[in-house]
C-alpha positions in Angstrom: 95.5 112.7 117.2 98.6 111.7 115.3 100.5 108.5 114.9 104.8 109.1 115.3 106.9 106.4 113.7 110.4 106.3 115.1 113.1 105.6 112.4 110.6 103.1 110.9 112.8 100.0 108.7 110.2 98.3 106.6 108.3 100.1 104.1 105.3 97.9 104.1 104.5 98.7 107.5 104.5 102.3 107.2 102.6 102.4 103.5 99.9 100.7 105.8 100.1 103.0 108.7 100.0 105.9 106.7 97.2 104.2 104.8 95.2 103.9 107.7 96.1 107.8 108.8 94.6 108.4 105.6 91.3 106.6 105.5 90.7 107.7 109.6 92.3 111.5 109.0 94.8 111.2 111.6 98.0 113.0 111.1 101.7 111.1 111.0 104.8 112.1 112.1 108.0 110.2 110.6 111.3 111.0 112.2 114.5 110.0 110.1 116.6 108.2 109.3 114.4 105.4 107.7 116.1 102.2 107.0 114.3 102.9 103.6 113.4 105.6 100.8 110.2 107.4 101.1 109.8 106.5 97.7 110.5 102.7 97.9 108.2 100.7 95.6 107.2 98.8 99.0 106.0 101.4 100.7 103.9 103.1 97.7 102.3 99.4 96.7 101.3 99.0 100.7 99.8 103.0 100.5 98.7 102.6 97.5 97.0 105.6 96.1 96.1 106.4 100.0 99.8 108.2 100.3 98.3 110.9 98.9 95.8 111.5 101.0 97.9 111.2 103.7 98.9 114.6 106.0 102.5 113.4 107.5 105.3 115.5 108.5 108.9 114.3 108.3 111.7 115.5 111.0 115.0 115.0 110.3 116.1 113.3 113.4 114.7 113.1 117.4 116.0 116.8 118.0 113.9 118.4 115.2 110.9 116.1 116.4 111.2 117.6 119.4 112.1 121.2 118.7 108.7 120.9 116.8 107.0 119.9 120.0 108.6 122.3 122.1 107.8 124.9 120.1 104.0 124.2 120.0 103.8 122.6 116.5 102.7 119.3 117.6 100.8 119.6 121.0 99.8 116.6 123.0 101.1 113.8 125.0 103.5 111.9 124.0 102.4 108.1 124.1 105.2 105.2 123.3 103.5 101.8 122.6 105.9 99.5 124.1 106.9 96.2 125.2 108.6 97.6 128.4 105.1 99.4 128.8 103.4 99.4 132.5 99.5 100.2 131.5 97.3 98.2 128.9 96.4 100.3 126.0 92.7 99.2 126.7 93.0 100.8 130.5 94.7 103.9 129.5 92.9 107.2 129.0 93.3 108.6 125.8 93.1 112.3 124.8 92.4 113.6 120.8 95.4 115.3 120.8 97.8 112.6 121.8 100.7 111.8 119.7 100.4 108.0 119.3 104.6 106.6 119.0 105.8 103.6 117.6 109.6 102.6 117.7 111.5 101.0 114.9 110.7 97.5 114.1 114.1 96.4 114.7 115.0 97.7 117.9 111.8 100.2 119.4 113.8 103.3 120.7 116.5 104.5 122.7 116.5 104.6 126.4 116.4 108.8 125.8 113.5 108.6 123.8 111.8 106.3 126.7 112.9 109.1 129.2 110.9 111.8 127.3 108.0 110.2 126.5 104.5 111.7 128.8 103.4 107.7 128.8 104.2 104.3 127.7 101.3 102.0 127.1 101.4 98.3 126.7 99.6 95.4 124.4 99.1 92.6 126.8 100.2 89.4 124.6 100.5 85.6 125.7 103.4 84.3 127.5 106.6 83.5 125.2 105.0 85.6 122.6 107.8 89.2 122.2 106.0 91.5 119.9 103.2 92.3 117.2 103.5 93.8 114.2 104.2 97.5 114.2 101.1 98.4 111.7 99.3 96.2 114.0 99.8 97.9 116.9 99.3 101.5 115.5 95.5 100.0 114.2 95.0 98.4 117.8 96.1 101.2 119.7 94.7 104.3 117.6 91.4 102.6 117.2 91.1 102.4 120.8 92.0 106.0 121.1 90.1 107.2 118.7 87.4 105.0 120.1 87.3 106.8 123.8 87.8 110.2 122.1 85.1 109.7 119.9 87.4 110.9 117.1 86.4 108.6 114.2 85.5 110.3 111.3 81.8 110.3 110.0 79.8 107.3 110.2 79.4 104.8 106.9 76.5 105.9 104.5 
């Protein structure tokens, strides 16, 4: 399973995601541009020492992203966690090798990006309510995935 962060624009959020893919051993993908240096003070005090321990792949743009998929570097679904999304992430079936995508905070992703994607699951929030936190959603949604797939890593000691 990995998590894919679409031109990510706040650094906290994605020192906590890839904090996260750290501690559960999921794999991140990060395609460019950022709205932010990989090296930004804000995203190294949210990873904390964590960043290194984290296996993430950067791709310069959507096209390399997907060249990688296409040519068998990153297999799996591709599965956009979106406002505009039809199923509940809860009643979606999860597989361990699904590629988990969140847009940028600002704006999600392009229309094209929607097009491609295998699925597009939704977090069901209250009326008048637009959006949760990106980092949010990528705990919500991966630890339900990870839950179905039985994919957590070992158990506490």
């Amino acid at each position: 399973m990995r998590i894919c962060l679409f031109e990510p624009d706040i650094p906290q959020n994605t020192g906590t995601i890839l904090r996260m893919a750290a501690c559960l051993g999921v794999g991140v993908d990060i395609i460019e541009p950022c709205g932010f240096l990989l090296t930004s003070a804000s995203l190294k005090r949210a990873g904390m020492d964590y960043l290194e321990a984290a296996n993430y792949q950067r791709h310069a743009d959507w096209q390399a992203f997907e060249q990688a998929r296409s040519r068998g570097d990153l297999p799996g679904r591709l599965v956009l966690m979106t406002t505009k999304g039809a199923v509940p992430y809860c009643d979606f079936e999860y597989r361990a090798d699904d590629i988990l995508m969140l847009g940028a905070e600002s704006r999600g992703v392009p229309d094209q990006v929607h097009e491609s994607v295998d699925a597009r699951v939704v977090i069901p929030l209250r009326p008048g309510m637009r959006s949760l936190n990106v980092a949010m959603a990528a705990a919500m949604t991966v630890g339900e995935a990870m839950r179905q797939t039985n994919s957590f890593p070992g158990t506490p000691e």
